[in-house]
Structure formats: structure tokens, C-alpha cells
C-alpha positions as CSV (number, residue, x, y, z in Angstrom):
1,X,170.7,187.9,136.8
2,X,172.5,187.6,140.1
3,X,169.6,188.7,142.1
4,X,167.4,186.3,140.5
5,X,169.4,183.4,141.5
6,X,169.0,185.2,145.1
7,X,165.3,185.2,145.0
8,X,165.3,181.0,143.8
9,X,167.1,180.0,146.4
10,X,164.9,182.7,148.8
11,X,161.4,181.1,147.8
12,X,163.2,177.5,147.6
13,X,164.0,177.2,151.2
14,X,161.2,174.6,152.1
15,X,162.6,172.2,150.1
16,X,166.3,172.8,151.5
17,X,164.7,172.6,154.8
18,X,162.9,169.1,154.3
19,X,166.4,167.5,152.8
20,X,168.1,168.9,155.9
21,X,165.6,167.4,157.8
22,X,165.7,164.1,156.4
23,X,169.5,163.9,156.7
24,X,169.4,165.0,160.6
25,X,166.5,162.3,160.8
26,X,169.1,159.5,159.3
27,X,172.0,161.1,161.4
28,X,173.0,159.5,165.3
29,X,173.6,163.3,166.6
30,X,174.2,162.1,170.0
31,X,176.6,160.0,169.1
32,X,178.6,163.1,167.3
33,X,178.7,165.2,170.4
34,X,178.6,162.4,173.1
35,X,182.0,163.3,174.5
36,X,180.6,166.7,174.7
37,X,177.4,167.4,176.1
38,X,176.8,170.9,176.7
39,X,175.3,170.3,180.4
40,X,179.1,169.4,181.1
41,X,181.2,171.7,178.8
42,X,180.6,175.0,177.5
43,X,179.8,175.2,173.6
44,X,181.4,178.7,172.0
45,X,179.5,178.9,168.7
46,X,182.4,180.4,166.3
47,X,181.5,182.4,162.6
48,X,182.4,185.5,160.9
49,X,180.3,187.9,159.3
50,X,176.5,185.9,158.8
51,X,177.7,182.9,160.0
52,X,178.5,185.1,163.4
53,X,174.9,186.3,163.7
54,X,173.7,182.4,163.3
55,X,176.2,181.4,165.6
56,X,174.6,183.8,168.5
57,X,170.8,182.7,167.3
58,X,172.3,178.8,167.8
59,X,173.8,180.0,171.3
60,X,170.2,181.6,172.2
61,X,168.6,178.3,171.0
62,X,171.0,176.1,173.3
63,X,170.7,178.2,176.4
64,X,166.5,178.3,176.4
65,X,166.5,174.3,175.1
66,X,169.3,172.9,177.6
67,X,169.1,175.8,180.3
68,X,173.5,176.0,179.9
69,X,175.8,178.6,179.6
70,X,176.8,179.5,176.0
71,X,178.5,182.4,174.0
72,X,179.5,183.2,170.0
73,X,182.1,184.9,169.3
74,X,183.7,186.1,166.1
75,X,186.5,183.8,165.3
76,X,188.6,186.9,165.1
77,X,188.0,187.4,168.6
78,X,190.0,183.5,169.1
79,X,192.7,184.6,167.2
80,X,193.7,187.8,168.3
81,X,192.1,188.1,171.7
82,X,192.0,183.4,173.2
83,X,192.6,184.2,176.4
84,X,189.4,186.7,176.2
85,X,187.1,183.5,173.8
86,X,188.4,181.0,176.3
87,X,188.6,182.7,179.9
88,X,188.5,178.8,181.1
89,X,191.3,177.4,179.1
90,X,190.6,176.0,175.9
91,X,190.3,172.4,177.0
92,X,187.2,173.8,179.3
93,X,184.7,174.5,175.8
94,X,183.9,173.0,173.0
95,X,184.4,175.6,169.8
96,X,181.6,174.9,167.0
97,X,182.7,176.4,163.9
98,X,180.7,177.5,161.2
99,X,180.7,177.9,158.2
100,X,178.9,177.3,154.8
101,X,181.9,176.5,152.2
102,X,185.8,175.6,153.0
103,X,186.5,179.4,152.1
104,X,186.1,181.1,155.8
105,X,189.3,182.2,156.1
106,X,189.5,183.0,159.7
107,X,187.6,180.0,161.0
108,X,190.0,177.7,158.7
109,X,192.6,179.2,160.2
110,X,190.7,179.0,164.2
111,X,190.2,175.3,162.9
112,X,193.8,174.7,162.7
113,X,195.2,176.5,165.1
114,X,192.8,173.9,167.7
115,X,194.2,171.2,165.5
116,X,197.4,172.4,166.5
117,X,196.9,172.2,170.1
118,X,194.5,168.9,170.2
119,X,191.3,170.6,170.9
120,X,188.4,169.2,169.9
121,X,185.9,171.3,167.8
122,X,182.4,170.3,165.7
123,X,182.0,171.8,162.2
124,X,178.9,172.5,161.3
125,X,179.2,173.2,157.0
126,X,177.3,172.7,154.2
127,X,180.5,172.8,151.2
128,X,183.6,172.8,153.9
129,X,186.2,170.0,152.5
130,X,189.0,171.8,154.2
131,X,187.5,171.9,157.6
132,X,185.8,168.7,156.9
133,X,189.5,167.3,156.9
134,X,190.2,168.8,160.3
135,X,188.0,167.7,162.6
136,X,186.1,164.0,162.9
137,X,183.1,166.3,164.2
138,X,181.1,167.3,161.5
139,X,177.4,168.3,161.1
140,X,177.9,168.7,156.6
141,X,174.4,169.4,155.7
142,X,173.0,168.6,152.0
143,X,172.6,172.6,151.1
144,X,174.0,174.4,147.6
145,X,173.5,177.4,146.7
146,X,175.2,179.2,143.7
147,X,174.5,183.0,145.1
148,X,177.2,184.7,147.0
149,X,174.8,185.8,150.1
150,X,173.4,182.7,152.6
151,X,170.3,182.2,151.9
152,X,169.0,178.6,152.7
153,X,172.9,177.4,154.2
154,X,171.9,180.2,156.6
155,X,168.7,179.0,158.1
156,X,169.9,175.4,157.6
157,X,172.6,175.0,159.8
158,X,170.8,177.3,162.2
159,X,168.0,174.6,162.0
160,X,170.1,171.8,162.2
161,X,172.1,173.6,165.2
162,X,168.4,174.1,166.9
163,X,167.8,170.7,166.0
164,X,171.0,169.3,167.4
165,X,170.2,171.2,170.8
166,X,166.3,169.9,170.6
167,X,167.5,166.1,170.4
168,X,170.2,166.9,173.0
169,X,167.4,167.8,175.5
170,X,164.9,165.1,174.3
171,X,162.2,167.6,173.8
172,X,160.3,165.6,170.8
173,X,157.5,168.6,171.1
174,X,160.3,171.1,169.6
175,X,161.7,168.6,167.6
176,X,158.2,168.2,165.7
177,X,157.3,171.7,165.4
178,X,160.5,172.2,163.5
179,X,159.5,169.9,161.1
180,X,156.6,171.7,160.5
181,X,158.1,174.8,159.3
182,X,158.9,173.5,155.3
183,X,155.2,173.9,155.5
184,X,154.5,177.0,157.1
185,X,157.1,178.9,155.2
186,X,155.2,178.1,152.2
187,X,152.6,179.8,153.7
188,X,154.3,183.1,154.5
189,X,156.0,183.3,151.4
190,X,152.5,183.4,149.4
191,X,151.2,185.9,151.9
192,X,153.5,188.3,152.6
193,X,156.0,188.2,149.5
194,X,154.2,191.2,147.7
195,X,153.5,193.3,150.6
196,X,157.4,193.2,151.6
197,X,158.3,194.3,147.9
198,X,155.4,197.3,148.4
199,X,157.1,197.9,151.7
200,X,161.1,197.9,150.5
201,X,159.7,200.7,147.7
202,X,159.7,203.1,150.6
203,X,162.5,206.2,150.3
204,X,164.3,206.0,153.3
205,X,167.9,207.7,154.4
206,X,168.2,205.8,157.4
207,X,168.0,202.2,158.5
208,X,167.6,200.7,161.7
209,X,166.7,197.2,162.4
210,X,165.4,196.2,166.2
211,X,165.0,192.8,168.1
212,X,164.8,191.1,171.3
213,X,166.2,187.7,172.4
214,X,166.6,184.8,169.7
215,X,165.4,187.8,167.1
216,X,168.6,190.2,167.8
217,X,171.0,188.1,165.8
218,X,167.8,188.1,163.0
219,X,168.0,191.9,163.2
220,X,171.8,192.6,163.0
221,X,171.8,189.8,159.8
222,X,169.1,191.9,158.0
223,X,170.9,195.6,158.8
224,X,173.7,193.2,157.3
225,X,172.4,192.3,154.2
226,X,170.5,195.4,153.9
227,X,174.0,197.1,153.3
228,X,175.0,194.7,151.3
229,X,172.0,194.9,149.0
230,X,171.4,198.2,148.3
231,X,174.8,200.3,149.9
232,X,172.1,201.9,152.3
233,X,173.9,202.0,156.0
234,X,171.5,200.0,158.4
235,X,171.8,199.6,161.7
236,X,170.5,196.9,164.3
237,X,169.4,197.4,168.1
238,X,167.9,195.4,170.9
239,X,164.2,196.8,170.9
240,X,164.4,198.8,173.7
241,X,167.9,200.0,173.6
242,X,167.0,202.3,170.9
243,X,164.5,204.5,173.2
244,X,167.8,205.7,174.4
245,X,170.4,207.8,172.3
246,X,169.4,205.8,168.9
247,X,166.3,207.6,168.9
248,X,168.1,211.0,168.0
249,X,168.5,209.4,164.4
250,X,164.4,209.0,163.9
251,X,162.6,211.5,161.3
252,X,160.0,210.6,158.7
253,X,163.2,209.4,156.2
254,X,163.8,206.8,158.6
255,X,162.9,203.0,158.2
256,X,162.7,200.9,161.3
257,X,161.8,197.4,160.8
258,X,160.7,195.2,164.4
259,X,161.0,191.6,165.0
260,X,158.6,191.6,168.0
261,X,158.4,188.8,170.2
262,X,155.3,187.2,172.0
263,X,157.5,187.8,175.2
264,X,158.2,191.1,174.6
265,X,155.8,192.0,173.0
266,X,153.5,194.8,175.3
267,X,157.2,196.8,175.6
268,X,158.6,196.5,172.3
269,X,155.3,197.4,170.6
270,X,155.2,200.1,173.2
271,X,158.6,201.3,171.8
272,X,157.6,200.7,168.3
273,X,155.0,203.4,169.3
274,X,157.0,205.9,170.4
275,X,159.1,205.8,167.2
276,X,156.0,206.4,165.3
277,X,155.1,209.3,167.2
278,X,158.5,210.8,166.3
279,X,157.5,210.3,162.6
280,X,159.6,206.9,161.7
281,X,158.4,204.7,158.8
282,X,157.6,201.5,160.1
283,X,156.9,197.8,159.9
284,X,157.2,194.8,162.1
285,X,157.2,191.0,162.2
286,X,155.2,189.4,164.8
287,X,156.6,186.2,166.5
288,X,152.7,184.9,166.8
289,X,152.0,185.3,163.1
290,X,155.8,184.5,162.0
291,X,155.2,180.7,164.0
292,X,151.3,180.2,165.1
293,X,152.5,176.7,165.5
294,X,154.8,177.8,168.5
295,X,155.8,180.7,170.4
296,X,159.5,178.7,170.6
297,X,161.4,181.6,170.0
298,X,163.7,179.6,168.3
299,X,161.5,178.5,165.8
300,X,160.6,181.8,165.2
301,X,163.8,183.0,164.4
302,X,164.2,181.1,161.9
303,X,160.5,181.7,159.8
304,X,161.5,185.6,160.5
305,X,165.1,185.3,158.8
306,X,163.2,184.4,155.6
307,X,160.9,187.7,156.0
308,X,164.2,189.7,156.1
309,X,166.1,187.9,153.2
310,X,162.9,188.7,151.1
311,X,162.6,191.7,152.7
312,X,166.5,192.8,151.6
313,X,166.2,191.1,148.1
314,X,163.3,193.6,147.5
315,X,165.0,196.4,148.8
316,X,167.8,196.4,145.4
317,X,167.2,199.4,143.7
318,X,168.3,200.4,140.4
319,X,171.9,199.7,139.3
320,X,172.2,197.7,142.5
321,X,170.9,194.6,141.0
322,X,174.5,194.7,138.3
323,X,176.3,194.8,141.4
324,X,174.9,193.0,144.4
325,X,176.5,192.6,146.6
326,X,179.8,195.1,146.0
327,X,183.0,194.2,147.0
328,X,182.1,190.5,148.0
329,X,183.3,187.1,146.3
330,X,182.7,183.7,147.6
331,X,186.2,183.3,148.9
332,X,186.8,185.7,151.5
333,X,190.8,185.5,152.2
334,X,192.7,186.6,155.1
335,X,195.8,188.6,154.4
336,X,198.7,188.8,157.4
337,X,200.8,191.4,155.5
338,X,201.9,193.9,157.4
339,X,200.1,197.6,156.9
340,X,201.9,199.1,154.5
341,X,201.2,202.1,153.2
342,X,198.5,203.0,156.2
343,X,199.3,205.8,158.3
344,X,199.0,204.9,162.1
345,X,198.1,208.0,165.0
């Protein structure tokens, strides 16, 4: 079944993550980006959909690594809004599109409309031929996967990314800790697997996902596949945003899951608190536990986006598993027919 290819290539990404390593090892990634070190040009991290929310977890990892300015930004945002992406001129940033096969539509078609006008761009891809063919700059990293939702080309290129800006800053410390983490996520899996698929058994209405930092982008990918998975709307907030007007949705048919932070942690607890006391159903992920190796937030990021895919795989219910993900194929295309047939106001 579909779901069960899901769950193989959930529980088999410590062996993706040790061929990615080995291929980064054996790869002169300062040599790729030489003309375009981030302490002199601004990298715009560029995806649609999941490979958005990994494009703003590798921006959070290259600001804290390198202490520089970077951004993600839809690559919709390029192509209807440049001027708004690239408030310095084009020529002033270095775009890093992502994307896991050659079938992004919209960031094949950001990809050659650079082309077009000679700007440079890195690809970081796992299956991308066609945006292979564009661009001499390419990060293609030695991940398959057969299920239509990112699983392990997810956390890959988000580790290779985090590796990219670790050797970039010569910080050997983070550089081995990463390495590490085949390892440890062995270790999580076996421990926490069953509890998460006690945990998704819960009957919930609504569905809110919260993080701080490196773990936002973690939170909004898990609201994403959580609607994807089972049709249940899910939300995603920074942590402490929701004490505000989010709140109003909490009751005891409401599901908040935390990715709390060793930063953050006395006031996002705090907060976690607070929606407990208004009756919410919760459950957290705690950065210390998630990476006991390193309180890099950007190593955490990753460990905790493999909590959440196992945590969404278990939360299928029923006649969901015929039909995960609805209305999704592996080639999403972009259409530039005009509306017909929808009214405007």
C-alpha cells in the first residue's frame, strides 16, 4: 500500500542520511559556491510547497552558522512579485532553488527565467535533470524515493544545505555532530515510534502546530502534511504567537503539538501551559531529547522533522490510507490559462 512505502522510506532515513553524507564528504563544496560566498552576497533560498518550509529551515541554518542576512521565499513570490524577492536587483543575491525531482513547475520556470537574464543560481535536487541542465551549480544528492510526499529528499537536502553552510564557516564541531545523527535517529525511531502512533489515535477537530526559530519551518511542514494525510485542517504558529487571538480556537477537541526549543524553552513551555489549562490535548518535542548531542538548533530541526513525518504517517485514519495524499501527483504543473469560467468581485 501507498502508506506503507511512506513508512519504509520514514524508518529508512539513516541510511539515506549516511549516503548523503558520504557524497558531501567526496564533494569540493567550496569550490561549488566559491564565486558566491554568502558573507558577500545574499543567498534567497527558493521552493514551493515542502520544499518552501526547507528552504526557510536552510535560511535559519545559514544565518546562525555564517552570522549573514538570508530569506526564502516561494518561487511564486519571484515570478509574480521580483522586484519584492529581489529588492537589490537580481545580480545583488544568489537564488538557491530547490527541489527534489525535475517536476517543480514554478521553480523550473524561476530557473529559466534567471537563465534568461544570466543570473547565476545553485540547485540543490535529488532527481532534477531539467534544472540539472540549467545551471553549472548543482548540489544532486543520491536520494529516491518512490512515495509522493518527501520524506528522506526532505531532510537530505536540508542536511546537505546545513552542511554546505557548516563547511562554509569551517565549524568542523557542527560538521561532526551532523554526522552523528544516522545514529541517533535510529535511536528515536525505536523509542518513540509507538508512542507517536498511541498519540495520533487521539480524536481531535482541530489542529495546530507551534514552533520557535529553526523549528517554525518544522511546524508549518507537519500542519502541511497533516492535511495532506488525513484531510484534517492544521494550522502552524510561532509558539508564542498563539497566546494571542489563536488561542480562541483551544477546547478539549483540540490537538496542539510543540517543537520546544532549549532556547525557548522556560516561555514556550510556559505557553504550552496555558493551553492546557484551557483544556487542549497536547504533546511536545523537546530540542534536548530530539539532539542530546547538540543543542544546534539546526541539528535539531532536522531529528524533529522525522518525529512529525512519523507523527503524520500515524495520524491516516480509515479510508485515508486508499487515498493519501488526495489531489497530489508527483508532477505538479503550472497552468497560465487565463480564468475561465471563475467569477471575479
Amino acid at each position: 500500500m501507498f502508506n506503507d512505502i511512506a513508512l519504509r522510506e520514514i524508518q529508512r532515513q539513516p541510511i539515506a542520511w549516511k549516503y548523503c553524507f558520504d557524497f558531501l564528504k567526496q564533494t569540493n563544496l567550496k569550490q561549488l559556491v566559491d564565486e558566491f560566498h554568502p558573507k558577500e552576497i545574499e543567498w534567497v533560498f527558493v521552493g514551493c510547497g515542502t520544499r518552501y518550509y526547507l528552504a526557510q529551515a536552510a535560511a535559519y541554518s545559514f544565518s546562525e552558522l555564517l552570522r549573514v542576512s538570508t530569506r526564502a521565499v516561494p518561487a511564486s513570490e519571484i515570478l509574480l512579485f521580483p522586484s519584492v524577492a529581489f529588492p537589490k536587483g537580481k545580480r545583488e543575491h544568489l537564488p538557491v532553488l530547490i527541489s527534489r525531482s525535475r517536476h517543480t513547475s514554478e521553480v523550473l520556470v524561476v530557473a529559466e527565467y534567471l537563465n534568461a537574464q544570466g543570473i547565476a543560481f545553485l540547485a540543490v535536487t535529488c532527481d532534477g535533470r531539467e534544472l540539472e541542465a540549467l545551471t553549472p551549480h548543482v548540489l544532486k544528492l543520491p536520494i529516491h524515493e518512490d512515495s509522493t510526499v518527501m520524506t528522506a529528499s526532505f531532510t537530505g537536502m536540508l542536511l546537505a544545505l546545513q552542511y554546505l553552510a557548516g563547511t562554509l564557516a569551517n565549524d568542523d564541531a557542527f560538521l561532526f555532530a551532523l554526522q552523528t545523527l544516522p545514529e541517533e535517529l535510529k535511536r528515536l525511531l525505536a523509542l518513540y515510534s509507538s508512542k507517536i502512533e498511541e498519540f495520533a489515535e487521539i480524536d481531535v477537530k482541530d489542529v495546530a502546530f507551534l514552533g520557535q526559530g529553526t523549528l517554525y519551518p518544522i511546524a508549518s511542514e507537519t500542519a502541511l502534511k497533516v492535511m495532506e494525510s488525513s484531510s484534517t485542517y492544521a494550522q502552524y504558529f510561532h509558539t508564542l504567537e498563539f497566546r494571542h487571538g489563536p488561542k480562541s480556537i483551544v477546547d478539549s477537541k483540540t490537538l496542539i503539538g510543540a517543537l520546544v526549543s532549549e532556547t525557548g524553552y522556560e516561555m514556550e513551555a510556559s505557553a504550552l501551559r496555558d493551553m492546557k489549562q484551557l483544556g487542549a490535548q497536547s504533546f511536545y518535542s523537546l530540542e534536548e531529547e530530539i539532539s542530546p548531542l547538540s543543542f544546534n538548533p539546526s541539528i535539531s530541526s532536522v531529528q524533529a522533522t522525522v518525529s512529525m513525518q512519523a507523527f503524520c504517517r500515524a495520524f491516516i485514519k480509515g479510508d485515508s490510507l486508499k487515498s493519501w495524499p488526495r489531489h497530489r501527483q508527483h508532477r505538479t504543473a503550472l497552468s497560465t490559462q487565463r480564468l475561465d469560467g471563475i467569477e471575479a468581485f
